[in-house]
N, C-alpha and C positions, 0 to 999 in steps of 0.2 A: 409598503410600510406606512404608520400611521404618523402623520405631523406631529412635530414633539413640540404640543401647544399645551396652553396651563389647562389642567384640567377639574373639577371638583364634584365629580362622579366617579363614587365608590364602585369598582368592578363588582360586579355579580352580588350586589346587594340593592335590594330597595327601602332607601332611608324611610320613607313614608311607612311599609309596613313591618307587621312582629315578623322576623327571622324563623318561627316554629310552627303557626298558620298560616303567615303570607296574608292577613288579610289585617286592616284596621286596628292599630293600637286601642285595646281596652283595660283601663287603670296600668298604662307602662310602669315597667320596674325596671331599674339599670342598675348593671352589674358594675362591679369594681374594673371590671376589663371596657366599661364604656359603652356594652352594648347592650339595648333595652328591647323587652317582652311582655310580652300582657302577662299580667297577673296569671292567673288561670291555664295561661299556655304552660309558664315557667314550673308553677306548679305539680301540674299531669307530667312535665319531662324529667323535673327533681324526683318526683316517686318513682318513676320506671326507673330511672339512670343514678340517681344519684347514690353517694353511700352513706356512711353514716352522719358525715358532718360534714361534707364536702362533694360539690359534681363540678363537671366537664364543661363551658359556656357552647349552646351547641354551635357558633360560629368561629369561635377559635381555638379551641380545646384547652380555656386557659382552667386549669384546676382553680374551682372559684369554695369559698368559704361559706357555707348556710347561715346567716345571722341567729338566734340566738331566738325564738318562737317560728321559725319559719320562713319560708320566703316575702310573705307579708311585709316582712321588714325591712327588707332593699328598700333604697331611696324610692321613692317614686320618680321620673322625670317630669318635672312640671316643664320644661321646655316643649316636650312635643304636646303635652297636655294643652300648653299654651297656644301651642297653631292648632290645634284640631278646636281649642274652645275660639278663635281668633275668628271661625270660618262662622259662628254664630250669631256674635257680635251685630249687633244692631246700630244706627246712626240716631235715630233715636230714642234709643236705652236710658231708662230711670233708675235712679238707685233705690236698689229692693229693701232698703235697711231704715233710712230715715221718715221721718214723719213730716219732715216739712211741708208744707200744701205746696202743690204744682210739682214736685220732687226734683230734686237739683240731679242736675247734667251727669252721668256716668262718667267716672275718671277711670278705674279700675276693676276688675273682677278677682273677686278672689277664689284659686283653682281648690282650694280644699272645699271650700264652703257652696260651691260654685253658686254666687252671687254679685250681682253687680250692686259697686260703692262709688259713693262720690267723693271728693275730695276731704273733707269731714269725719265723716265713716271711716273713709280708708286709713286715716290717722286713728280713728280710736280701736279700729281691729288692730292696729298694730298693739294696741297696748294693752289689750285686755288678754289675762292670763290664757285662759281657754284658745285665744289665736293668734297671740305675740309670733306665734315662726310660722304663722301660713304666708303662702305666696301667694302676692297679690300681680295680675298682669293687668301692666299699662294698656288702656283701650287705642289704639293707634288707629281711628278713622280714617284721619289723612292720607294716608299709603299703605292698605289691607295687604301691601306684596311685603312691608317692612315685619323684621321678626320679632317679634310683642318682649319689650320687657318688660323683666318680671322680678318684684323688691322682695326682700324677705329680711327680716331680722336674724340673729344668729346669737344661740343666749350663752353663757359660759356651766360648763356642766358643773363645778361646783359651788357658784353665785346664781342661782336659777333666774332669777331677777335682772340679774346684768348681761346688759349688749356684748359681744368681744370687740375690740370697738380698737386694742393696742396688738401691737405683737413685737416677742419678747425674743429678739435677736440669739441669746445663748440656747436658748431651747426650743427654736426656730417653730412657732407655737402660736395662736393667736391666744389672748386673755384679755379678761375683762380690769376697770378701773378695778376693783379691789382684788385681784388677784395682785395685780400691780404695786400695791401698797401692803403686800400682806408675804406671800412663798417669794415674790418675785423682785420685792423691794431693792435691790441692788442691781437688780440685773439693767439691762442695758435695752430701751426699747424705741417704736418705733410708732407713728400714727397709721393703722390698718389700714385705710383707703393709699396710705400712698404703698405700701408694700405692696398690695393690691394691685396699684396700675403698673410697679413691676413686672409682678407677676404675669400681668396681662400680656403687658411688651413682650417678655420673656415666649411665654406659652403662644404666642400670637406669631413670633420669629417661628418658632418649632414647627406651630400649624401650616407656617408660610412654606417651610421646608419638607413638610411630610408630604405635603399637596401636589412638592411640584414631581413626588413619583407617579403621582398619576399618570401623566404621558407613558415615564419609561413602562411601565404595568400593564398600557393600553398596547404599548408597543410588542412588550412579550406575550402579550395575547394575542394580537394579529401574527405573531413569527409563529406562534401554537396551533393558530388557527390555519395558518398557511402548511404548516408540515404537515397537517392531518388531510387537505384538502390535498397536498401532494402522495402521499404514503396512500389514501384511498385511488389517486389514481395513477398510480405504479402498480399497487395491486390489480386497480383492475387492468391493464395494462400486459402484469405476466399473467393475470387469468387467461386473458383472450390469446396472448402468447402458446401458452399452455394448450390452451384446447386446441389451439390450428397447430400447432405442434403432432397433438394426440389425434388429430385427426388425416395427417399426413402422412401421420408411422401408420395410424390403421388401414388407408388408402393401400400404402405399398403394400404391407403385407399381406392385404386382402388379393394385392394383383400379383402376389409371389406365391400363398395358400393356391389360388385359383392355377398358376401356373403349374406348382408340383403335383397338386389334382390331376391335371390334364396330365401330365407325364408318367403319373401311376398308371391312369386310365389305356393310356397309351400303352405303356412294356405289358398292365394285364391282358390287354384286349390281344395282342403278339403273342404271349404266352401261354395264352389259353388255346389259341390256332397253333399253337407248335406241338401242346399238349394233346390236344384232339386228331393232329397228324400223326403223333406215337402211337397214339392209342387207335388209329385204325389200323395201321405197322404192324406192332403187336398180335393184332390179332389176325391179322394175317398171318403171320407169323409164327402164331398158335396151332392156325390151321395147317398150314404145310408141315410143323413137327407131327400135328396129330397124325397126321395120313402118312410119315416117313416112319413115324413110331409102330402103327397098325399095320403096315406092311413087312417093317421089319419085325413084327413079331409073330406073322405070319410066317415069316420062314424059318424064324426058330423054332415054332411050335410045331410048325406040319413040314416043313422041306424034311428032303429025304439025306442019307449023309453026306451022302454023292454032291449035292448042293451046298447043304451047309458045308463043308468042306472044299468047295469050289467056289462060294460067295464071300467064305468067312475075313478074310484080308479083306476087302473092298466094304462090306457091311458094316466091319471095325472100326475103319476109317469113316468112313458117312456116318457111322453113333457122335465119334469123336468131335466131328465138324461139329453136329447140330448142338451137343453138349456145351461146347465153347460157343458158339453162337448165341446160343440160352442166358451164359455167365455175361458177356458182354450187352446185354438188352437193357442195364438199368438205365432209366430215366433219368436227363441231369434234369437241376432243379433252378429255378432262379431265385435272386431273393430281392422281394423287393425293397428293404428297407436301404 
């Protein structure tokens, strides 16, 4: 059995690659169920499998929703984007945007744009219309193993302009300053960053919890693994049973075949001497009536009466004999079955 120690390895997946080629996330897209695919993969699997507004996630069968142009439209995950752009990452890296002579020191890359910005830059992409919601990842030199964060603004869909920056407790909702003064003016709210680290607490306790199945998961995989390594050799176990079985019934039988062989052989080889004794009997047999029949019929056809009427009692009797002699000659038979 395996030590029930904390674990943070997904059974029978590999977080690094797409789930549907197995090989290197290219443009990831993540579903609502949390698990992400290359573009392109997700794509080719929606056309074969999917129906008309809805397919199958192929990792956990959750019936998932097609957005509204296509699978293009799933989020992207800028997270793994973020480590595969992380492994690029230069020490020293210029920012690609400014004009300054010498070009100031790399703060951030931005993964839509994929461009590195310096600290300057990266404040004015936030604000310019065209990339207010890209995600920008913090360049972490210092420790290439730590996981790159990554800032993003977040605008309100009906104030295009405005951050969601509040969230509005009765309609548990994030919204912007004038949504706040406007639909929402009475309601009851809250500053977003701290609902936020709720949330975080929150979602971070659960993470904490979902994790620690890991063991049990590794555990019922070793008990799965163990039954199948058992059950293959139990089978082979009564195979071999089996055949030294099948091969000890055919042993005897072959030395019980071989015995009643020998015993056929045997009463034929008797039988057939018993038979060839009749059969010289017989004709012998044949022979002495022949010559009792031709002499007795010599005296019926030529004796005189005087004879035949002196012989006829005694020659009556001698027919009589060889007649019943005759009837009594059949052969017994044996059988061998």
């Amino acid at each position: 059995m395996v030590s029930r120690e904390t674990s943070n390895i997904e059974i029978g997946v590999d977080l690094d690659k797409c789930g549907i080629c197995l090989g290197d996330f290219k443009k990831p897209k993540i579903l609502p169920c949390f698990h992400t695919f290359c573009l392109d993969c997700l794509r080719s699997y929606v056309g074969k499998t999917g129906r008309r507004e809805t397919f199958t996630c192929p990792l956990c069968l959750v019936e998932t929703e097609i957005p509204r142009g296509g699978v293009e439209h799933f989020q992207t995950n800028f997270y793994i984007k973020a480590e595969q752009t992380k492994s690029l990452s230069k020490l020293d890296a210029k920012c690609e945007v400014c004009d300054t002579d010498g070009k100031r020191q790399v703060e951030t890359r931005c993964l839509e744009c994929d461009q590195n910005l310096c600290e300057n830059c990266s404040k004015t992409h936030l604000k310019m219309t065209s990339s207010k919601e890209h995600h920008l990842m913090a360049v972490n030199f210092p420790d290439i193993h730590l996981s790159p964060e990554v800032t993003t603004k977040v605008f309100c869909d009906k104030h295009k302009s405005e951050e969601l920056t509040l969230y509005c407790k009765p309609c548990d909702d994030p919204i912007c300053l004038r949504c706040k003064v406007t639909s929402h003016e009475n309601h009851s709210t809250m500053d977003l960053s701290d609902v936020a680290k709720e949330a975080r607490e929150l979602l971070g306790s659960k993470l904490s919890e979902a994790k620690g199945f890991f063991p049990l998961l590794h555990e019922h995989l070793s008990d799965v693994n163990q039954y199948e390594e058992q059950l293959t050799q139990t089978k082979q176990d009564i195979s071999k049973s089996i055949s030294e079985r099948a091969s000890d019934l055919i042993a005897r039988v072959d030395k019980i075949s071989s015995s009643m062989l020998s015993d056929v052989e045997v009463e034929f080889r008797v039988e057939v001497s018993r038979i060839d004794f009749q059969r010289r009997a017989i004709g012998k047999a044949g022979k002495v009536l022949a010559s009792q029949v031709h002499a007795a019929n010599q005296v019926v056809n030529f004796g005189s009466d005087a004879e035949i009427t002196r012989n006829k009692e005694s020659l009556s009797k001698r027919l009589e004999k060889l007649i019943k002699k005759s009837e009594d000659s059949d052969v017994p038979k044996l059988s061998l079955s």
